[in-house]
CHARMM-style PDB file with segment names, atoms N, HN, CA, C and O in Angstrom:
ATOM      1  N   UNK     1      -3.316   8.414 -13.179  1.00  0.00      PROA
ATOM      2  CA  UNK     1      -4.037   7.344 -13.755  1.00  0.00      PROA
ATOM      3  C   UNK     1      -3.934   7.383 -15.281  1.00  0.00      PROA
ATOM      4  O   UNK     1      -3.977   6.345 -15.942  1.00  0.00      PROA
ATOM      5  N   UNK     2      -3.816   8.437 -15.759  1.00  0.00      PROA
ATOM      6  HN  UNK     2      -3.781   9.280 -15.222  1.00  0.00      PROA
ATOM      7  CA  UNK     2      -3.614   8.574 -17.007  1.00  0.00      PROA
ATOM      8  C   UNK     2      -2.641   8.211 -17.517  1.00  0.00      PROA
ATOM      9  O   UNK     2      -2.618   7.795 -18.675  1.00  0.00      PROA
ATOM     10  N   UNK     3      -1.672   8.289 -16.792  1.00  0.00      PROA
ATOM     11  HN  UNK     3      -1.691   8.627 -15.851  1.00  0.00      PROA
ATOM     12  CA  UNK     3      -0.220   7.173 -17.447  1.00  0.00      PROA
ATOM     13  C   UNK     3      -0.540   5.648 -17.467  1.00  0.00      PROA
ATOM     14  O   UNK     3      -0.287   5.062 -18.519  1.00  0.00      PROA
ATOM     15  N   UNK     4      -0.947   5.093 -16.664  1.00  0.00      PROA
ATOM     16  HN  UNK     4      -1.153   5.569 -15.808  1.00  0.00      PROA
ATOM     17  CA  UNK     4      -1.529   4.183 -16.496  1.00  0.00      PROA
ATOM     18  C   UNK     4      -2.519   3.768 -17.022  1.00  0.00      PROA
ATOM     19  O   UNK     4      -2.767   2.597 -16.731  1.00  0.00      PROA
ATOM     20  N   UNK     5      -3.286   4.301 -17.769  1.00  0.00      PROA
ATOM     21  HN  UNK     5      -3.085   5.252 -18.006  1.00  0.00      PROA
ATOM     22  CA  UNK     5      -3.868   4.162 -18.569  1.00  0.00      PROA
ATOM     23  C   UNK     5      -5.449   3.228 -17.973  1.00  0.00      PROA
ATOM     24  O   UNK     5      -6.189   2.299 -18.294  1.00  0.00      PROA
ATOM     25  N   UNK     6      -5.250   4.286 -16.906  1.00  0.00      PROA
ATOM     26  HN  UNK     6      -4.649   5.042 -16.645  1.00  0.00      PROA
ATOM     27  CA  UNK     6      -6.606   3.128 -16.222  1.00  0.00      PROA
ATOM     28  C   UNK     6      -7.790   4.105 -16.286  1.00  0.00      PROA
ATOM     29  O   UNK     6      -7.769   5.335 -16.253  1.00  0.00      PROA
ATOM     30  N   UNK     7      -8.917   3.184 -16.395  1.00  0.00      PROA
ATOM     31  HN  UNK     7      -8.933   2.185 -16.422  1.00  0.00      PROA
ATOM     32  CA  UNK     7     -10.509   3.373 -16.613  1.00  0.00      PROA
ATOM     33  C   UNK     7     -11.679   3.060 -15.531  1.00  0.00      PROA
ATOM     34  O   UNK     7     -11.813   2.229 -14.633  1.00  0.00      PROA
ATOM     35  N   UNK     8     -12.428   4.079 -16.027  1.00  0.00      PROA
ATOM     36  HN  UNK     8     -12.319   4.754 -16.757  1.00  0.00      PROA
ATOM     37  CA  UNK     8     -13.458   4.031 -15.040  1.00  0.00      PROA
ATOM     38  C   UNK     8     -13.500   4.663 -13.248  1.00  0.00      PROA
ATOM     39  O   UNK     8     -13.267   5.866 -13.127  1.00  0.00      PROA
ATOM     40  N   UNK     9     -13.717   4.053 -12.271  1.00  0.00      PROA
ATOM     41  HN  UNK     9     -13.906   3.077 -12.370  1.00  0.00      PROA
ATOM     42  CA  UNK     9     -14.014   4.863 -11.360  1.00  0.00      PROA
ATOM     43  C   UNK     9     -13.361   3.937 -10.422  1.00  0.00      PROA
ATOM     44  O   UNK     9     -13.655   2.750 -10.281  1.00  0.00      PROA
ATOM     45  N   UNK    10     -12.030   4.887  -9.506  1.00  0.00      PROA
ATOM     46  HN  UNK    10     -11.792   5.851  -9.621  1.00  0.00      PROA
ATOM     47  CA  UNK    10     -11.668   4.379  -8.140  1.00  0.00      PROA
ATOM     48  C   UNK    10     -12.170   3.244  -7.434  1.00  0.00      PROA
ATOM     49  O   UNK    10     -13.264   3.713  -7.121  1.00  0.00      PROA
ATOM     50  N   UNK    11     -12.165   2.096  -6.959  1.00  0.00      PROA
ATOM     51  HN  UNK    11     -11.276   1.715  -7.213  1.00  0.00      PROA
ATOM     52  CA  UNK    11     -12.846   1.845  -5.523  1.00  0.00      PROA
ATOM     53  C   UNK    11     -12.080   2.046  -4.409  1.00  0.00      PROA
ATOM     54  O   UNK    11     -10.860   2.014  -4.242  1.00  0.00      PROA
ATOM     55  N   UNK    12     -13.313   2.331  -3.421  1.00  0.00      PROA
ATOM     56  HN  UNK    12     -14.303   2.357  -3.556  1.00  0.00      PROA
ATOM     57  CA  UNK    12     -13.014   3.214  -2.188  1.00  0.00      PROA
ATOM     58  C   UNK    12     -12.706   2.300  -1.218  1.00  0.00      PROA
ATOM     59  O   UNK    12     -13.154   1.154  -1.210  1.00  0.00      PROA
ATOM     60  N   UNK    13     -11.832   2.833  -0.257  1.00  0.00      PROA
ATOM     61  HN  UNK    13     -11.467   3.764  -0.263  1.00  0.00      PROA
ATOM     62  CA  UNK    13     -11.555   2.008   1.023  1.00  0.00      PROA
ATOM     63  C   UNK    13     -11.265   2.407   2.049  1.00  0.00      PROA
ATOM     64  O   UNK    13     -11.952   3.408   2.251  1.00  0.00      PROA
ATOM     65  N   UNK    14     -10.572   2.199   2.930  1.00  0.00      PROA
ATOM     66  HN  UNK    14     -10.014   1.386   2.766  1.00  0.00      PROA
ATOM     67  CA  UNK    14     -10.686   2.827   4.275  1.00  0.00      PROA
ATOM     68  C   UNK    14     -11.071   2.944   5.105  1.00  0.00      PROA
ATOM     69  O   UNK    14     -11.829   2.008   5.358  1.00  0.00      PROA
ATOM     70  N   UNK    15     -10.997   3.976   6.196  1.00  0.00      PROA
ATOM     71  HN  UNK    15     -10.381   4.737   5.990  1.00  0.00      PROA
ATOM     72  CA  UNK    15     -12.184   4.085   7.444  1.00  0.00      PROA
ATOM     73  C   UNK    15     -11.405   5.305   7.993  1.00  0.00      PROA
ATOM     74  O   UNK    15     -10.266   5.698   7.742  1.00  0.00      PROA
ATOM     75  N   UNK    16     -12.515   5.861   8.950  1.00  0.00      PROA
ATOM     76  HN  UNK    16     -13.441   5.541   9.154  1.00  0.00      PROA
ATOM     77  CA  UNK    16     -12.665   6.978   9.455  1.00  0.00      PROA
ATOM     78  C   UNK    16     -11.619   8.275   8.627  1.00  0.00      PROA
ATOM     79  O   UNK    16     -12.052   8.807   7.605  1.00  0.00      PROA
ATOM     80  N   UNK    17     -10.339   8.647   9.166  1.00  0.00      PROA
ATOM     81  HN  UNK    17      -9.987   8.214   9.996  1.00  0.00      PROA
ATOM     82  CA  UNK    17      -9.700   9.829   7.805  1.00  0.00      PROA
ATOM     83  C   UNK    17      -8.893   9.554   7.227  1.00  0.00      PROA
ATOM     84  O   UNK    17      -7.971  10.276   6.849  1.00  0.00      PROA
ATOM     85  N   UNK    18      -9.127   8.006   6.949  1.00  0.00      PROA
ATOM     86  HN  UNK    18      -9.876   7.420   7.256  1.00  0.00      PROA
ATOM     87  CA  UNK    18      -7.397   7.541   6.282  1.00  0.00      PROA
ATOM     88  C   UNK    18      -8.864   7.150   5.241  1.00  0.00      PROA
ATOM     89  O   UNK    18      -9.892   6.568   5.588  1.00  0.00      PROA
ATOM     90  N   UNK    19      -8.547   7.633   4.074  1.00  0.00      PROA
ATOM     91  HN  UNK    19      -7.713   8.106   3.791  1.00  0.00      PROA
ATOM     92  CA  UNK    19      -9.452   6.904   2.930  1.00  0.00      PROA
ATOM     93  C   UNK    19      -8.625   6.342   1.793  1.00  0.00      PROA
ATOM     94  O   UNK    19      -7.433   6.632   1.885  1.00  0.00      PROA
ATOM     95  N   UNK    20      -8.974   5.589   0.712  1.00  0.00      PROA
ATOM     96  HN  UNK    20      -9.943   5.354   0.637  1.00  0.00      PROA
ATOM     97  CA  UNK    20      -7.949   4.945  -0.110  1.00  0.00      PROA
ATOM     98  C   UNK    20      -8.630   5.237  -1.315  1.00  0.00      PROA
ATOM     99  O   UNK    20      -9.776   5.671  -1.203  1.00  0.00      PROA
ATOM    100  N   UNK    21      -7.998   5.036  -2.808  1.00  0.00      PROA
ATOM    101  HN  UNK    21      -7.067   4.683  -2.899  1.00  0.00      PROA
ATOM    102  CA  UNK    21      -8.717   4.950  -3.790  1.00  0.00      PROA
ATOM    103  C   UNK    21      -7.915   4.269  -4.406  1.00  0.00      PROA
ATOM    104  O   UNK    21      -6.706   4.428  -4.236  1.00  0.00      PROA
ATOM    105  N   UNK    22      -8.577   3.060  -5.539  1.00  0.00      PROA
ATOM    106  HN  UNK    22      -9.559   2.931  -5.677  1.00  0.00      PROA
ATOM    107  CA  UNK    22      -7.879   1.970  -6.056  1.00  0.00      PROA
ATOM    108  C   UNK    22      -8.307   1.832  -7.255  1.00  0.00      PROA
ATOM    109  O   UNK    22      -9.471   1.449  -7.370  1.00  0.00      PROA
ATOM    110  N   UNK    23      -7.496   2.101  -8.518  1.00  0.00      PROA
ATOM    111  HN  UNK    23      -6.550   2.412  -8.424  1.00  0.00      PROA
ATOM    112  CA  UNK    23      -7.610   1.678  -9.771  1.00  0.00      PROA
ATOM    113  C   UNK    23      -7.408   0.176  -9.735  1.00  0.00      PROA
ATOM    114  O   UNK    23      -6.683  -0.137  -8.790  1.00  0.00      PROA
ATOM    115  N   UNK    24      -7.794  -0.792 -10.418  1.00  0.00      PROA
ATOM    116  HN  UNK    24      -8.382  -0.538 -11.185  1.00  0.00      PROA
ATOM    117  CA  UNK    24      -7.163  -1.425 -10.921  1.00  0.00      PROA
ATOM    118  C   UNK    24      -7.765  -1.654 -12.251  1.00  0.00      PROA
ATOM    119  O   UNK    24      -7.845  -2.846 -12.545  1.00  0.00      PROA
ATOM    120  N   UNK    25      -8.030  -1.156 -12.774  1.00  0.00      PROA
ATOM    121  HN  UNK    25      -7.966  -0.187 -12.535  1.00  0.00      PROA
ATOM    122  CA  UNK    25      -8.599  -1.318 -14.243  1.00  0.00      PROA
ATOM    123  C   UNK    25      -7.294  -0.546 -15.584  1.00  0.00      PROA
ATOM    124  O   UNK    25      -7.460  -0.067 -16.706  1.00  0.00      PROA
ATOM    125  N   UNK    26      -6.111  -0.762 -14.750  1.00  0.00      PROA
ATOM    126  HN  UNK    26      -5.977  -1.151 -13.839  1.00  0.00      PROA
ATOM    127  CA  UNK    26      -4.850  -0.095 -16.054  1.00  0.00      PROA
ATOM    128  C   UNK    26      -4.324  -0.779 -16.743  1.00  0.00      PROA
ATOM    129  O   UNK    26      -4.371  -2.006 -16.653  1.00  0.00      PROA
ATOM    130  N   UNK    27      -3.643  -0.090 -17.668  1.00  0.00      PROA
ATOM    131  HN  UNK    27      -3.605   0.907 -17.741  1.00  0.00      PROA
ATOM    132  CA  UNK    27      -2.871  -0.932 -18.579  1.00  0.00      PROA
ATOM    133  C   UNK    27      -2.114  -1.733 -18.064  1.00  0.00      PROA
ATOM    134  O   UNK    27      -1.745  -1.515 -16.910  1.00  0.00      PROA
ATOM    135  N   UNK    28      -1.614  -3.010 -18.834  1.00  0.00      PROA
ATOM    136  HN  UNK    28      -1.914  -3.187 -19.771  1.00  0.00      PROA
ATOM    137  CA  UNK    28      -0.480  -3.720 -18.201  1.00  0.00      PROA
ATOM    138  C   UNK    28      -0.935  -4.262 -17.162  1.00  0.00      PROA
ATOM    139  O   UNK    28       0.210  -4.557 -16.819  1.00  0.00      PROA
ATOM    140  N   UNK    29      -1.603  -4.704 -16.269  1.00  0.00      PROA
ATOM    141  HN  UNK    29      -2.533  -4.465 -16.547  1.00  0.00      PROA
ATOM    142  CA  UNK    29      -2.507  -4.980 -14.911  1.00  0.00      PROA
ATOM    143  C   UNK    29      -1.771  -4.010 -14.037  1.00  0.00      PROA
ATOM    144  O   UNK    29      -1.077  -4.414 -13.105  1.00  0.00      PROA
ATOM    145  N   UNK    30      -1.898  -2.835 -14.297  1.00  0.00      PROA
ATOM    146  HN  UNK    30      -2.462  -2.506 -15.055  1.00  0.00      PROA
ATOM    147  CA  UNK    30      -0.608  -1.651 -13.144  1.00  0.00      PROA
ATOM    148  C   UNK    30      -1.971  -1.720 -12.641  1.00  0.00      PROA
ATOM    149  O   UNK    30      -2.940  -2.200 -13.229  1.00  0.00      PROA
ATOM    150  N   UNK    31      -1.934  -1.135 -11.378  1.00  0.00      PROA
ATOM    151  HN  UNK    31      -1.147  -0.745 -10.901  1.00  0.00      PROA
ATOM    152  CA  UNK    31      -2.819  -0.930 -10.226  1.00  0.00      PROA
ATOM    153  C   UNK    31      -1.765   0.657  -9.607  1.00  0.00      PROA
ATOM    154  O   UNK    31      -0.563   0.922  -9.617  1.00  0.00      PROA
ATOM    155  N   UNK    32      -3.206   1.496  -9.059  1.00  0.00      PROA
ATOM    156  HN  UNK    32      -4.182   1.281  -9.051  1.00  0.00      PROA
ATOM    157  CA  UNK    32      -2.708   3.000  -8.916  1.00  0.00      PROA
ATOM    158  C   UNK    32      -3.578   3.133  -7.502  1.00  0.00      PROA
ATOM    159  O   UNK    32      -4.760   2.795  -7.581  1.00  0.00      PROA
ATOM    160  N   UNK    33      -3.110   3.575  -6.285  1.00  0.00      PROA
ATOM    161  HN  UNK    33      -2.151   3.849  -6.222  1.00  0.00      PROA
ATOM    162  CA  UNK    33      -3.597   3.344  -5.133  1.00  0.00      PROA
ATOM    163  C   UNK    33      -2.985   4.868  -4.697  1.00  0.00      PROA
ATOM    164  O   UNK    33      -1.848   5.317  -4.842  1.00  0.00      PROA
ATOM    165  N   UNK    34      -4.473   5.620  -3.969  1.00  0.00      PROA
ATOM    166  HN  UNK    34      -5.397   5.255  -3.851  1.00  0.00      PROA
ATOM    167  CA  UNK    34      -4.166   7.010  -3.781  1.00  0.00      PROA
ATOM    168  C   UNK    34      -4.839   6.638  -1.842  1.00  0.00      PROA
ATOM    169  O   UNK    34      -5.996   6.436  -1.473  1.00  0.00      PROA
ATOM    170  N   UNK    35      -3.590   6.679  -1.044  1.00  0.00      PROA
ATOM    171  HN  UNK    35      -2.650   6.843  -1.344  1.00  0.00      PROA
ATOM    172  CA  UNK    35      -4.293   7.525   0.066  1.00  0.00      PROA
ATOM    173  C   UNK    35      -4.304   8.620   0.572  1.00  0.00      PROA
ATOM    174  O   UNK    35      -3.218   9.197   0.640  1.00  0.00      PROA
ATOM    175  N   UNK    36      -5.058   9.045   0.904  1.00  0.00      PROA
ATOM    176  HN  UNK    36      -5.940   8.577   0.848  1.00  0.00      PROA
ATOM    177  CA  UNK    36      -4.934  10.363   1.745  1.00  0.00      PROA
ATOM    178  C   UNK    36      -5.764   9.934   2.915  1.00  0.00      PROA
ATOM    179  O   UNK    36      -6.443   8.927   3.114  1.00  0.00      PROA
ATOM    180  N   UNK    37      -5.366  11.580   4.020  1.00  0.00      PROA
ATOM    181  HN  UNK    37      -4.814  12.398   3.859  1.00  0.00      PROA
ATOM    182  CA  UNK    37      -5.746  11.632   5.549  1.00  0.00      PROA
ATOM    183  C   UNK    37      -6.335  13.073   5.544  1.00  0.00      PROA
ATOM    184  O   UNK    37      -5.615  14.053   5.351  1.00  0.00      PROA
ATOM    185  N   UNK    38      -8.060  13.186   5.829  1.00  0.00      PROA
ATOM    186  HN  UNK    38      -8.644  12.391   5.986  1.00  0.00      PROA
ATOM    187  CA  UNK    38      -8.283  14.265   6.066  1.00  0.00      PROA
ATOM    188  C   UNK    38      -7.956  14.787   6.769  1.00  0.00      PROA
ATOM    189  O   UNK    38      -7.693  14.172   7.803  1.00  0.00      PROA
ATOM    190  N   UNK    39      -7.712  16.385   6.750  1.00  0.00      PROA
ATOM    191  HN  UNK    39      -7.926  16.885   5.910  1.00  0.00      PROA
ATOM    192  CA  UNK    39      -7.275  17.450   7.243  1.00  0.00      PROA
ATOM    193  C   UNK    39      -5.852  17.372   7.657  1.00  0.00      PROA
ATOM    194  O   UNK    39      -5.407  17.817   8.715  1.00  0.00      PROA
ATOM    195  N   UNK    40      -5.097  16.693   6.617  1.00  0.00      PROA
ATOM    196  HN  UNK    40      -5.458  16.332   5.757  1.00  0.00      PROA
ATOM    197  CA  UNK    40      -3.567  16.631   6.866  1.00  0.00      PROA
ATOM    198  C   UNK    40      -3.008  16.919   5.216  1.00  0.00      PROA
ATOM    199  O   UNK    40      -3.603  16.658   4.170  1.00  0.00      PROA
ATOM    200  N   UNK    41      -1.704  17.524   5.399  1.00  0.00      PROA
ATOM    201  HN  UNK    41      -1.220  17.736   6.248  1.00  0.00      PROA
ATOM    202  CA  UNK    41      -1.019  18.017   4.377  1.00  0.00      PROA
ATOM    203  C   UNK    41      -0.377  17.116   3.651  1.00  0.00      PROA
ATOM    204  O   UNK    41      -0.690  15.941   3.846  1.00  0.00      PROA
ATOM    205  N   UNK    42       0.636  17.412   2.674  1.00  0.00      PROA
ATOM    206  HN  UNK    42       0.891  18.366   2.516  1.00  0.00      PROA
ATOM    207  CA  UNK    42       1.308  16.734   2.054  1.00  0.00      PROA
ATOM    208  C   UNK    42       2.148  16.274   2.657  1.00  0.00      PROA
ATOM    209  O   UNK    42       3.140  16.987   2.803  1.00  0.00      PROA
ATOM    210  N   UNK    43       2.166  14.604   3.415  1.00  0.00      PROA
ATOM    211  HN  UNK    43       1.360  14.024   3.295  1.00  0.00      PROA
ATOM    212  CA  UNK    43       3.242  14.599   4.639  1.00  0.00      PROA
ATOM    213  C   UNK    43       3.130  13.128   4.434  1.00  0.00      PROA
ATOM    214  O   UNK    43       2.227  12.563   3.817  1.00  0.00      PROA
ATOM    215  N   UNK    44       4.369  12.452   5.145  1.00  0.00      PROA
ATOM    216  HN  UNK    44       5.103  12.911   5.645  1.00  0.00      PROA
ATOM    217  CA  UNK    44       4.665  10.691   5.631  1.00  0.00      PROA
ATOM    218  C   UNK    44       3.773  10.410   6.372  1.00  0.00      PROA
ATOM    219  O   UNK    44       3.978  10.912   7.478  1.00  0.00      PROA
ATOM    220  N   UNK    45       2.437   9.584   6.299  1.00  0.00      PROA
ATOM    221  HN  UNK    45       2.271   9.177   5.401  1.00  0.00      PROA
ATOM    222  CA  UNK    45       1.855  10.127   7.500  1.00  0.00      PROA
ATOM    223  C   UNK    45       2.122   8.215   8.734  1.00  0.00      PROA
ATOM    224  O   UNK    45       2.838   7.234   8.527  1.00  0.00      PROA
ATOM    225  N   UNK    46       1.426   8.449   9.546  1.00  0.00      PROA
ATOM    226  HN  UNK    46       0.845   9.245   9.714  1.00  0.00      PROA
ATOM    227  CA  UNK    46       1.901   7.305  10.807  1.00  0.00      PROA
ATOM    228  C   UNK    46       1.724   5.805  10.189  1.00  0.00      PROA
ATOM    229  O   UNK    46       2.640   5.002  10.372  1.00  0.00      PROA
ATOM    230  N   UNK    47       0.811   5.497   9.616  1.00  0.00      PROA
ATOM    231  HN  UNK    47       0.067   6.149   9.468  1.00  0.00      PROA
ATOM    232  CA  UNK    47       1.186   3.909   9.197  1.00  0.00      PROA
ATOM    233  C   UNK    47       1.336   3.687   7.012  1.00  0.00      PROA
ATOM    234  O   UNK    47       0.761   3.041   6.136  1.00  0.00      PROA
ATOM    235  N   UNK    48       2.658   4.864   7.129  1.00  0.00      PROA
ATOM    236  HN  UNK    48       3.125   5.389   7.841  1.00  0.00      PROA
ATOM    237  CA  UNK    48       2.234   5.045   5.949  1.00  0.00      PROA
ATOM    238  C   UNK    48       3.608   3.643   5.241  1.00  0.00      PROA
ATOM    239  O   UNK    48       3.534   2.963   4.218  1.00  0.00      PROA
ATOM    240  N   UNK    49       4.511   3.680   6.116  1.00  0.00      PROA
ATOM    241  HN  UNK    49       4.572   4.233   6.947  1.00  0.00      PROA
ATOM    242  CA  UNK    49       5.195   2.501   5.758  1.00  0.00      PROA
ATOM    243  C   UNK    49       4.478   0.949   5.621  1.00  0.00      PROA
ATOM    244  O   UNK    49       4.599   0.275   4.598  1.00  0.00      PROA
ATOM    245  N   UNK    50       3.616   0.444   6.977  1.00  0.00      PROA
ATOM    246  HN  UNK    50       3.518   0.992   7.808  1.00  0.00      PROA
ATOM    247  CA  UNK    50       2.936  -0.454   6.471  1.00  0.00      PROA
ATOM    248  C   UNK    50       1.843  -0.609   5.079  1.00  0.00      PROA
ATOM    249  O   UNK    50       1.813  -1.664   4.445  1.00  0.00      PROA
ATOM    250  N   UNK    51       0.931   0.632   4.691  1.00  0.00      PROA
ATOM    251  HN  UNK    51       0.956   1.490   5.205  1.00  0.00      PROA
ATOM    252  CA  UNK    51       0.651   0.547   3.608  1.00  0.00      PROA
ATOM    253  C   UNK    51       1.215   0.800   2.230  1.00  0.00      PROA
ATOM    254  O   UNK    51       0.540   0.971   1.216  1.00  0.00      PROA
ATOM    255  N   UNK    52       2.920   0.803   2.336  1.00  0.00      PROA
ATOM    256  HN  UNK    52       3.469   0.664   3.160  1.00  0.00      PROA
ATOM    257  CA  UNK    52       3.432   0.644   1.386  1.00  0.00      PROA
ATOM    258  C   UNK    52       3.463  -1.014   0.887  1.00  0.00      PROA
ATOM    259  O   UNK    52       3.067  -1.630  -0.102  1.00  0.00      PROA
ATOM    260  N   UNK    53       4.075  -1.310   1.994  1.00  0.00      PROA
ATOM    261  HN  UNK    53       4.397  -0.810   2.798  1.00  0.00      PROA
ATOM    262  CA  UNK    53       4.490  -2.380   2.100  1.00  0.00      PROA
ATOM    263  C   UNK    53       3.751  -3.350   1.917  1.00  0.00      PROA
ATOM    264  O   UNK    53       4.247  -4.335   1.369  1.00  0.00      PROA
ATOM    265  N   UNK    54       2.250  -3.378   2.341  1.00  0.00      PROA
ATOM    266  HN  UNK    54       1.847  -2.578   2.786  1.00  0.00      PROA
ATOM    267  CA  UNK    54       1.333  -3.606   2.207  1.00  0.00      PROA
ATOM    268  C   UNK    54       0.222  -3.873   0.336  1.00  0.00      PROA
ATOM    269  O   UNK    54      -0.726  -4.496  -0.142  1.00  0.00      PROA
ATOM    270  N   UNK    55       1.022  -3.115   0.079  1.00  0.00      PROA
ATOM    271  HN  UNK    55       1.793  -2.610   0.468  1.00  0.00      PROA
ATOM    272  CA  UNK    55       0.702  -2.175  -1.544  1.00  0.00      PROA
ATOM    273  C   UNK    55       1.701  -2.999  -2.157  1.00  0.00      PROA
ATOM    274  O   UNK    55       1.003  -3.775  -2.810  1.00  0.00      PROA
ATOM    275  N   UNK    56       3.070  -3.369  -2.388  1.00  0.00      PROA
ATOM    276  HN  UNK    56       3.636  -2.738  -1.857  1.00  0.00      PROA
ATOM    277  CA  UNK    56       3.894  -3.904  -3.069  1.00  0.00      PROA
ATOM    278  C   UNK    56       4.096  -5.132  -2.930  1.00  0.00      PROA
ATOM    279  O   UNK    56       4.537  -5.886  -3.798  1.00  0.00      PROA
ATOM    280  N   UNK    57       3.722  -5.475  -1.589  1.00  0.00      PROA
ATOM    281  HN  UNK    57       3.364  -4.863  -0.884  1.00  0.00      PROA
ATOM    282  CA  UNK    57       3.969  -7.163  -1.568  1.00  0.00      PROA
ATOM    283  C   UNK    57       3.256  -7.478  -2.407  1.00  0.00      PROA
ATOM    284  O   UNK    57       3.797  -7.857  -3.446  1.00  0.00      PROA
ATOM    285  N   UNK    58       2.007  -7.468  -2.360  1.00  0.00      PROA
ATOM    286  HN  UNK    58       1.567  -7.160  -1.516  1.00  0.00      PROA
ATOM    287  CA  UNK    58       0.687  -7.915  -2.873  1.00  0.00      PROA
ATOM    288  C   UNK    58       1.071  -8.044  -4.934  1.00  0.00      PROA
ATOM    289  O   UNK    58       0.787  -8.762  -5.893  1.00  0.00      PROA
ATOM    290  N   UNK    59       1.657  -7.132  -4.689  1.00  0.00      PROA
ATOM    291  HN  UNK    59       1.888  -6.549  -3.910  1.00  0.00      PROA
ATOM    292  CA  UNK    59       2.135  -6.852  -6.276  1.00  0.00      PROA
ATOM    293  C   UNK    59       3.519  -8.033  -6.942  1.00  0.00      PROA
ATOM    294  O   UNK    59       3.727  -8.322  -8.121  1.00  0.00      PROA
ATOM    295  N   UNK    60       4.171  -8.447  -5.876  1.00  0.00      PROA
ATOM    296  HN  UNK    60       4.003  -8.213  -4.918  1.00  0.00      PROA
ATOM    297  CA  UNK    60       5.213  -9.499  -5.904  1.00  0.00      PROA
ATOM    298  C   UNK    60       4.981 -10.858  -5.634  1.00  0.00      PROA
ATOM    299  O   UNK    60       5.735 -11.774  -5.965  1.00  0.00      PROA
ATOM    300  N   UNK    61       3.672 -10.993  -4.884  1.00  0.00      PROA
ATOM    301  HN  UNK    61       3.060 -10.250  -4.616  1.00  0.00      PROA
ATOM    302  CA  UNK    61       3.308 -11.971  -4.739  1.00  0.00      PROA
ATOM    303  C   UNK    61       1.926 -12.605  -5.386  1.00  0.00      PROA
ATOM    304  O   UNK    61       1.475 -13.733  -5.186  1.00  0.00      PROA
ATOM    305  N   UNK    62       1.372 -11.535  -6.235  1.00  0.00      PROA
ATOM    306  HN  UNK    62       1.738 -10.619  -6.398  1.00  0.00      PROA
ATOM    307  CA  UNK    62       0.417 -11.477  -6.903  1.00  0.00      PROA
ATOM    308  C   UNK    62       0.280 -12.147  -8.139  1.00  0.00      PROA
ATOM    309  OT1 UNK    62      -0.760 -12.038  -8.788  1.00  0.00      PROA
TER     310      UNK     62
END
């Protein structure tokens, strides 16, 4: 976030162990989107292609 130059505090999203956290308060209107899956490692995890995809359209069509 710090490259990005974004401020203030995450909002949260998600449900049950897939949780999300969403800057959008950065420089440049960049937007910085962290998910993680409790009790799982550093890994691809199962619908991690749709929330890419999900994540960039929005950014192209935005």
């Amino acid at each position: 976030m710090t490259l990005d130059g974004c401020t203030g505090n995450p909002i949260p999203g998600g449900s049950g162990v897939h949780k999300t956290s969403t800057w959008n308060t950065c420089r440049n209107k960049a937007v910085v989107k962290l998910d993680t899956i409790e009790g799982e490692g550093h890994s691809w995890f199962a619908d991690a292609t749709s929330s890419s995809w999900q994540f960039f359209s929005a950014i192209v069509s935005g």
